[in-house]
N, C-alpha and C positions, 0 to 999 in steps of 0.2 A: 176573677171568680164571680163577681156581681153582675159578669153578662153572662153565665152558663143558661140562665131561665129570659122567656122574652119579655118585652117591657110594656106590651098591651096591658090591657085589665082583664082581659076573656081569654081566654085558653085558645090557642091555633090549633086545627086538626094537625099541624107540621109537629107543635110540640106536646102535644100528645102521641103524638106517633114514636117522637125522641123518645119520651118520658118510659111508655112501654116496651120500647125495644131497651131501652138499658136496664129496667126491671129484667127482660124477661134474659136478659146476656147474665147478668149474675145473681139468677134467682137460684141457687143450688141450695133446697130446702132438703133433700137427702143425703147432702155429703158435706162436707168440711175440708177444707185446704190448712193441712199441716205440715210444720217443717219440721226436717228429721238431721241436723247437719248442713252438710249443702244439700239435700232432697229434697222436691218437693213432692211430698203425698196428698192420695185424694183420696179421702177413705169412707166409709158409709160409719153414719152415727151407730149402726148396730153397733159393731167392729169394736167403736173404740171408745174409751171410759172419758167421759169429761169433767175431770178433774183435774182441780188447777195446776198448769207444770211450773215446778218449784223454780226453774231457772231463771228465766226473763222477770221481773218484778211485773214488770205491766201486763205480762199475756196471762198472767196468775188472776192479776185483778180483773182482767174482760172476760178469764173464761169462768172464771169460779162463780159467777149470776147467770153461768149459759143453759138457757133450758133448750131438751131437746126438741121439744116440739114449736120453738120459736124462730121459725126462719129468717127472721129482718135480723134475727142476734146473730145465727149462722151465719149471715153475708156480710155483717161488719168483720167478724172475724176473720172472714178469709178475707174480704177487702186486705186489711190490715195484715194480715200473713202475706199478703201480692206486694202490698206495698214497702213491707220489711224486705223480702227477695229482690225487688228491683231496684230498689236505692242501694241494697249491699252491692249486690250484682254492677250496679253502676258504676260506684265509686269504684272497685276491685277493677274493672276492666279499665278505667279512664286512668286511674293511677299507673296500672300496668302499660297502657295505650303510652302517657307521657307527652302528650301533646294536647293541643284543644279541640271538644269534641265541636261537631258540626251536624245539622238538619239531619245528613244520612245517616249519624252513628244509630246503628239497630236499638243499643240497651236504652239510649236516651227516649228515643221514641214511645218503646215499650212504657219507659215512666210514666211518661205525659197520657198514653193508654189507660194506665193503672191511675193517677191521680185522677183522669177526668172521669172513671167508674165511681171513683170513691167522693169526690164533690158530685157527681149526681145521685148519689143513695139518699134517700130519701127526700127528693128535691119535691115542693109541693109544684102543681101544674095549675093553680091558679094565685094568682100574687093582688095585694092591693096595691092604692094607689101611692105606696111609697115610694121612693128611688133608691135604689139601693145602692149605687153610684156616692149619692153624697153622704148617705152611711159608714161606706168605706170609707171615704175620705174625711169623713169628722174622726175616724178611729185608727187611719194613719196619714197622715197628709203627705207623707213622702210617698205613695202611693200613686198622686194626683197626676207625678211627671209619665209614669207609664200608661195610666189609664190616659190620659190625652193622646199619646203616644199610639194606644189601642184604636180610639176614635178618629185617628188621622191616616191610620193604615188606608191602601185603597183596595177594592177587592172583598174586603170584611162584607157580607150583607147580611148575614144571621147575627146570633146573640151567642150563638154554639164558636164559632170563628173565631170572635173578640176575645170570648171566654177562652181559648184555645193559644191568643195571642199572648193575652194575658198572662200566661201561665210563661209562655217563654219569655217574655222580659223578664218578669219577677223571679225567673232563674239566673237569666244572665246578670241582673243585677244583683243576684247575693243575697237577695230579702225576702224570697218566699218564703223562709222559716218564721224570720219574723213577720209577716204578713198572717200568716196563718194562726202564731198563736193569738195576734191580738184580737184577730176576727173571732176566733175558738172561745176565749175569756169571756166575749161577750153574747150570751146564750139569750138575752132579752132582743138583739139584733140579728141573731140566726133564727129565731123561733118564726119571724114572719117570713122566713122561704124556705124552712125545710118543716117534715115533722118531726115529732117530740122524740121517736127513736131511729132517730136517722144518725149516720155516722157521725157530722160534723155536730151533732148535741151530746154525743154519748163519750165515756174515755178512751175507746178508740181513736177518735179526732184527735184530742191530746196526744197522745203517741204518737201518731203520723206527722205531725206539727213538730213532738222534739226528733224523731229521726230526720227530716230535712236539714235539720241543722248542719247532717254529715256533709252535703250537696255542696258547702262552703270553701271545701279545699280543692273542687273542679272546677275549669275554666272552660266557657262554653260561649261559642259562637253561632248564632242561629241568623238565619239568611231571611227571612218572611216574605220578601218581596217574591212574587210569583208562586208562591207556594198555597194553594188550595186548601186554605184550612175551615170552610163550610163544609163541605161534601165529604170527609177523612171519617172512615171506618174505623173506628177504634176496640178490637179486636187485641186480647191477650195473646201470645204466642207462649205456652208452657213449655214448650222444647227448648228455648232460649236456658231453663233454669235443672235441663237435667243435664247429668256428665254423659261426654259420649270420648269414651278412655281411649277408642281406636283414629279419632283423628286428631286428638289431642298427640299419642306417638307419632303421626306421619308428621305434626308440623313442628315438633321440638327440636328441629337442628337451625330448621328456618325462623322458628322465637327466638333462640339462641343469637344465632348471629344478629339479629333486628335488637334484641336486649343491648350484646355488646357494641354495636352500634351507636343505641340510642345512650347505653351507661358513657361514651366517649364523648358524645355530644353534651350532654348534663355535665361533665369534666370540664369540658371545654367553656361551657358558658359560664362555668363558676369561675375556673379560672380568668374569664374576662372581667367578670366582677371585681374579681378581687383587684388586677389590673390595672379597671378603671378607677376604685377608689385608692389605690396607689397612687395613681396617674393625677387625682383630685387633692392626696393628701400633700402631695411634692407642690401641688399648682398653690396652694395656701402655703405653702412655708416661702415657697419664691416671693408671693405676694407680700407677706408681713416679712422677708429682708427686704424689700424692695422696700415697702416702708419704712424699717429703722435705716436703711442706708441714706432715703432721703432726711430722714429726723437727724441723723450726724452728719451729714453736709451742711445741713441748716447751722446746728451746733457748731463745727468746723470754723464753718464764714465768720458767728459771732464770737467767737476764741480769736478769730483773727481779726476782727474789728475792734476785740478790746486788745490785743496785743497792741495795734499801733496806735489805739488809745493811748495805751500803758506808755509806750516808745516818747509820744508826741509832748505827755506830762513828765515823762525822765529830762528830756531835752529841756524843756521849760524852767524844771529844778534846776538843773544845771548850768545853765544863763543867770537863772536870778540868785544862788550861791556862788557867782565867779563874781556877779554886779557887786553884793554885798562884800563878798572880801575886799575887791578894788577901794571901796566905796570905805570900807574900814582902813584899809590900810593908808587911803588918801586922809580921810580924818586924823589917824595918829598923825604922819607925818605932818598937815597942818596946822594941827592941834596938840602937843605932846599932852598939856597939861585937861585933856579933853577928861570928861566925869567916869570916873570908874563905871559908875552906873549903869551909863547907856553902853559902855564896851561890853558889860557883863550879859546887856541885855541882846547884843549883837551876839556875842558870842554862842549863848542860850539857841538865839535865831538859828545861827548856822548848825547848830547840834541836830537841832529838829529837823532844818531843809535836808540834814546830812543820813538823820536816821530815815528821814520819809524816803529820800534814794536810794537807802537800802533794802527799805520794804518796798519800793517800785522794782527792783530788778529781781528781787526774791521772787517776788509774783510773778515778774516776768519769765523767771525760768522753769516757774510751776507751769506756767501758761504753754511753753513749748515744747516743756515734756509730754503734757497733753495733746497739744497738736500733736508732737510725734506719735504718741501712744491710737491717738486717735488716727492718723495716716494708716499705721500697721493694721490696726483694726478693718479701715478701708479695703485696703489692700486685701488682707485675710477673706473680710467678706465676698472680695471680689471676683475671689478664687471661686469661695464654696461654692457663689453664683454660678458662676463659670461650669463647674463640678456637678449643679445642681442640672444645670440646662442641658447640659452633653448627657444626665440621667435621662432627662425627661424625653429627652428626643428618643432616646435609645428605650426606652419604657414604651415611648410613641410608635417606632417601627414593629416592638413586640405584638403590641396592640393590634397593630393593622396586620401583622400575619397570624394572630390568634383569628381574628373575624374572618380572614382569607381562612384558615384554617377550619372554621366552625363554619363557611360559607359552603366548603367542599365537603365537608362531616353530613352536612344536612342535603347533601346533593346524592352525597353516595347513599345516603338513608335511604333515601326518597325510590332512590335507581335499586336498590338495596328490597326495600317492599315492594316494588312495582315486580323482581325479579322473581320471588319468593311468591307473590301472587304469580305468576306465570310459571312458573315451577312446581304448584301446589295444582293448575290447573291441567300441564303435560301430566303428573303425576295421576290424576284421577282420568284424563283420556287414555292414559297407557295401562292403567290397571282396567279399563273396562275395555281394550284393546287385548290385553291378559286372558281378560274371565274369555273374550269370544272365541280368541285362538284354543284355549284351551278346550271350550267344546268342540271347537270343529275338528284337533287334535281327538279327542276321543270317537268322534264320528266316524274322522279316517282310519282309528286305530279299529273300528267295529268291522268296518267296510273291509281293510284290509285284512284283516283274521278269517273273515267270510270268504273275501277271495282265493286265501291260500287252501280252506278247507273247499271250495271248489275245483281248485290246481289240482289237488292232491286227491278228488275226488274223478275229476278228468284223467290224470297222469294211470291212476288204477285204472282206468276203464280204456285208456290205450292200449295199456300193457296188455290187459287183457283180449281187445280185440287183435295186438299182435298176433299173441302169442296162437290165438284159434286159428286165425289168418295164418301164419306159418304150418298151423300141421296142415290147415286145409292144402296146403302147397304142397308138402312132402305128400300128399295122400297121391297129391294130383300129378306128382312129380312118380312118384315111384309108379302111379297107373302107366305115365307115358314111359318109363322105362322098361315097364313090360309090354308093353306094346312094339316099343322099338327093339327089344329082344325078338319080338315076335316075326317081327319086317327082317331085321337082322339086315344092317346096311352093308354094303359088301366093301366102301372105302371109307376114310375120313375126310371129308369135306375140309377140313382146313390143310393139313398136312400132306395130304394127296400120297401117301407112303401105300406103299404094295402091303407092308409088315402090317398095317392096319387091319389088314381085311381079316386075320388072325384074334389079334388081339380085343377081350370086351370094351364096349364104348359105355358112355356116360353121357348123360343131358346136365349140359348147363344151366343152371339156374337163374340165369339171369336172360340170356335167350333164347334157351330151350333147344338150343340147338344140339344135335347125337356128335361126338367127338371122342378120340380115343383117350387114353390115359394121359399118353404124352402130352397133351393138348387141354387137357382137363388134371394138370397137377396143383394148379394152384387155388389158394381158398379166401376168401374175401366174405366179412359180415355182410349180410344184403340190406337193405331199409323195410323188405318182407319179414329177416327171418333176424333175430334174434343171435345166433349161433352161426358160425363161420359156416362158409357153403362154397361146393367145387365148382368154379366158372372157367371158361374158354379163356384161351392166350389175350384173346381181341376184347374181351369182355372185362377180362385186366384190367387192362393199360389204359382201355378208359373209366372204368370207376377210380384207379388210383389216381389219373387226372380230375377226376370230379371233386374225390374225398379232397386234393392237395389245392385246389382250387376254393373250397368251400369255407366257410369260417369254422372252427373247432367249437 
C-alpha cells in the first residue's frame, strides 16, 4: 500500500498522469452505484432519494451525511458498493470453484482492480519527505517479511508495480484485513498521503477493512514472476456482476456433473483425514505398548533376579537349620546334663530360621504367580500387537488406494472440466452454425416459393401457347383438307387398294400425309395437340416406339 504514490519529493509528469486518469475512471459526479440484491444499478441522483437504507448498518452510516452535490462522497460510495460486490462475488465463486484460485482467476483480478481504485481516491500527488515504508512497519512489523519480499521482486520499476505486489502477498498471506485496519486507525499517519476526504480517512475505509476479513477462508496462489504488473490497466468490468439467466441454463448439467465430481473428491480427502489420524492414533497406542511391554520385561528379569535371590537365601536357611539341629542333637548326646537354657535358646533359634522359611517360600510363590501372571500378560500383549500391526498394515493398504483413489478423482475432474470446457465451446460453434443454417434455410425457403410461383407461372403460359398452337394446326390442318378434297387424290399412297380411290381420305397429323380411313384409324395425343389426333399406320408404330422408349 505505501508504494501506490512515488517516493521523489516533486511530483513526476508519470504520476500526475496516474493520479488523473484514476480521478477521471471514477469521477461519476452524476450517478451513484447501488446494490439492489444481486444487481448492480447505476442510477442518476435525480432518480433516487438518499436516504439512509435501513439494512446494512454501515451503508446507513456513509450514506445518511451524503450530499447530493458532493462528488468525492458519491465516489467513496460507490468505491465502497464495488468493493462490497467483488469480495462477495469472490468469496461465492472461489467457494463454489473449490480449489485455489490463481493469477488468471477473472473475479480475483477484478478485486485487485477495485482495491487499487479505492487506495488511490484521494491519494495526494505531492508527498514530503517522510517514508512511508517505515511508517508501515513501525504499525505492523509482520509486514516488513513482504514488503522486503516487494523490494526483491525483479521486474518491479514503478511504485504502481510494488504497490500492486503488495497487495497480493498480503492476500496470500491472510493479513490484508489486518493490515488495513491498523493503517485505517491511524488517521495522523494517512493524513500525510491522502486528503482529509478521501476514502481511506473517511468510514467507508473502515468498512472495506472489516469486509476483507471474508477473504480469510480462500486460499490463493499468485505466480508474480513474469507477470507485468507496471503497465496493468486496471479497468472495472460491470458485466462480471450482472445475471445472464440464458448461459447460466446451458452450463447446469455440466456444473452439475464438475459439483458432483468435486462433492467426491472433498469425500474423498476427508475421508483420508480421517484415515490418516487413524493410522496416527493406532501408531501411538503400538508405540506406548511397545513401552509398557519393555517396562514388564524390565520388571519380569527383576521378579526373576529376586526369585533366585529368594531360592539362594532358602538354600542357605536350610543348611544352617540342618547345621544347628546336628549341632544340637550332637550336644545333647554329648552333654545330656547340657543348660536348659541354651537348649531353650536353640530351640527358639530354629523356630525363627523355621518361620523365616516359611515366609521365604510364601513369597516365593507370590513371586511366581506373578511371573506367571506377568508371562500371560506378555503373551496377551503380544497378541494385541500382533492384532494391532496386521490393523495397521491393512489401514496402510486402505490409505494407499484411498490417494490412488483421490489420484484418479482429481484426474477425471481435471479431464471432467477440460471436457465441459470443450463441450460448452462445440455448443456455442454449433448454435452459431444453427442461427446460419437457419437463415440460409429461410433464404432457400424464399428462393424456392419464387421459383415454384415462376413454374407455375411458366407451366400457364405453355399451356396456353399449346393450346393456340393446336388450333393454329387444326386451322391449318382442316385448310389442307380442303385443299386435298379439292386435288381429290385418286389412290392411297400407303395401301395402294383400288377401294380407295372411292372412299374420303384424311391427313395425318403428324405427316401430313392424305390417307384413307383404313389407314388413318388410329388416334395418338401429339406433343402439338392437347387432345387425341388421327395419324397413319407408319406414323403409329413409331410414336408408340417413342412414347415406350421415353421416360414417363
Amino acid at each position: 500500500m505505501s508504494d501506490l504514490t512515488p517516493q521523489s519529493e516533486a511530483p513526476t509528469p508519470t504520476t500526475d498522469k496516474i493520479t488523473q486518469a484514476a480521478r477521471e475512471t471514477i469521477y461519476l459526479c452524476n450517478f451513484r452505484v447501488s446494490v439492489d440484491g444481486e444487481w448492480l444499478c447505476l442510477r442518476e441522483l435525480n432518480d433516487i432519494s438518499l436516504t439512509p437504507d435501513p439494512e446494512p448498518a454501515h451503508e446507513g452510516r456513509c450514506t445518511a451525511s451524503l450530499d447530493p452535490k458532493d462528488p468525492i462522497a458519491i465516489e467513496r460510495l460507490n468505491l465502497m458498493n464495488m468493493a462490497k460486490l467483488s469480495i462477495k462475488g469472490l468469496i461465492e465463486s472461489a467457494l463454489n470453484l473449490g480449489r485455489t484460485l490463481d493469477s488468471d482467476y477473472a473475479p480475483l483480478q477484478q478485486f485487485f482492480v477495485v482495491m487499487e481504485h479505492c487506495l488511490k481516491h484521494g491519494l495526494k500527488s505531492k508527498r514530503n519527505k517522510s517514508n512511508p515504508n517505515s511508517a508501515v512497519l513501525r504499525l505492523t512489523p509482520e509486514a516488513g517479511e513482504i514488503t522486503a519480499s516487494v523490494k526483491d521482486l525483479p521486474g518491479l520499476k514503478t511504485p504502481l508495480g510494488r504497490g500492486r505486489a503488495w497487495l497480493r502477498l498480503a492476500l496470500m498471506q491472510k493479513k490484508l484485513s489486518d493490515y488495513m485496519k491498523t493503517i485505517i486507525n491511524r488517521k495522523d499517519l494517512l493524513s500525510e498521503f491522502y486528503e482529509p476526504n478521501a476514502l481511506m480517512m473517511e468510514e467507508e475505509g473502515a468498512v472495506i477493512a472489516g469486509l476483507l476479513v471474508g477473504l480469510n477462508v480462500i486460499d490463493a496462489n499468485l505466480c508474480m514472476k513474469g507477470e507485468d504488473l507496471d503497465s496493468q490497466v486496471g479497468v472495472i468490468d460491470f458485466s462480471m456482476y450482472l445475471k445472464d439467466g440464458a448461459h447460466s441454463s446451458k452450463s447446469t448439467e455440466g456444473d452439475g456433473q464438475i459439483t458432483a465430481i468435486l462433492d467426491q473428491k472433498n469425500y474423498v480427502e476427508e475421508l483420508n483425514r480421517h484415515l490418516s489420524a487413524s493410522v496416527n492414533n493406532l501408531q501411538a497406542k503400538v508405540d506406548a505398548l511397545e513401552k509398557s511391554n519393555t517396562k514388564l520385561t524390565e520388571e519380569l528379569a527383576v521378579a526373576n533376579n529376586r526369585i533366585i535371590t529368594l531360592q539362594e537365601e532358602l538354600e542357605r536357611v536350610k543348611e544352617e537349620s540342618s547345621y544347628v539341629v546336628e549341632s544340637s542333637h550332637k550336644a545333647s548326646r554329648a552333654d545330656g546334663t547340657a543348660n536348659g537354657q541354651v537348649l531353650g535358646e536353640t530351640r527358639k533359634q530354629l523356630k525363627e530360621e523355621t518361620q523365616l522359611r516359611l515366609d521365604v517360600e510364601k513369597e516365593l510363590e507370590v513371586q511366581i504367580g506373578m511371573k506367571q501372571e506377568m508371562e500371560l500378560s506378555m503373551k496377551m500383549l503380544e497378541k494385541d500387537i500382533c492384532e494391532k500391526h496386521d490393523a495397521l498394515v491393512e489401514l496402510r493398504q486402505q490409505l494407499d488406494e484411498m490417494r490412488t483413489l483421490n489420484h484418479e478423482l482429481s484426474i477425471k475432474s481435471h479431464s471432467s472440466e477440460a471436457g465441459a470446457k470443450q463441450k460448452s465451446d462445440i455448443i456455442s460453434r454449433l448454435e452459431e452454425k444453427t442461427n446460419q443454417m437457419g437463415s440460409i434455410i429461410k433464404q432457400l425457403e424464399s428462393r424456392c416459393k419464387k421459383a415454384e410461383r415462376e413454374r407455375d407461372l411458366a407451366d400457364e403460359a405453355n399451356r396456353l401457347f399449346k393450346q393456340e398452337f393446336g388450333d393454329k394446326i387444326e386451322s391449318l390442318q382442316e385448310e389442307d383438307q380442303s385443299l386435298c378434297k379439292d386435288t381429290d387424290p385418286t389412290i392411297c399412297p400407303m395401301c395402294e387398294n383400288q377401294d380407295s380411290l372411292t372412299t374420303p381420305k384424311r391427313q395425318c397429323k403428324s405427316c401430313s400425309g392424305v390417307f384413307c380411313e383404313n389407314c388413318m384409324a388410329n388416334e395418338l395425343p401429339l406433343p402439338s395437340s392437347i387432345n387425341p389426333e388421327h395419324v397413319c399406320d407408319v406414323c403409329y408404330s413409331q410414336l408408340l416406339q417413342q412414347y415406350a422408349s421415353s421416360p414417363s
